[in-house]
C-alpha positions, 0 to 999 in steps of 0.5 A: 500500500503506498503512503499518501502524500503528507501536504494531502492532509493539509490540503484536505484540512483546508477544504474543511476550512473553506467549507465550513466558513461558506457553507452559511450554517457558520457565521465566520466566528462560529467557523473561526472557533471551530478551527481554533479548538482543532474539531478537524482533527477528529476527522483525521483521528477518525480515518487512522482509526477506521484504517487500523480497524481494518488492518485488525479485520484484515489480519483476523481474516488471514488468521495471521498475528498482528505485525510487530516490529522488533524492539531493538529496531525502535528503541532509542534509550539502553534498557539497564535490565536488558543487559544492553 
């Protein structure tokens, strides 16, 4: 699956934006206090979240385990009971 663009979620944040200010159910403050208090981002915690769901189904499905990346791979701080 190949990873969408990062400026996508920009571009798509800023049609939300001119959307919500010309749709005519907001005055310009409404709409402007929306944004400030970042109501958009729920729409973008929505699609990871349906996404992730859909990996979970997907990986049940296949009877396969979650994939997990190996620890050693990700870890920035020495564990001193890892022996490291």
């Amino acid at each position: 699956c190949a990873r969408p663009d990062p400026a996508l979620d920009g571009a798509i944040a800023a049609c939300f934006v001119d959307m919500l200010r010309s749709c005519g159910a907001f005055t310009r403050e409404e709409a402007d206090e929306l944004i400030d208090f970042e109501c958009l981002n729920g729409l973008f915690v929505l699609g990871r979240s349906i996404g992730f769901i859909g990996h979970f189904i997907d990986q049940k499905r296949l009877k396969q385990p979650l994939y997990r990346h190996p620890w050693e791979d990700i870890s920035y701080i020495r564990s001193l009971d890892r022996g490291d």
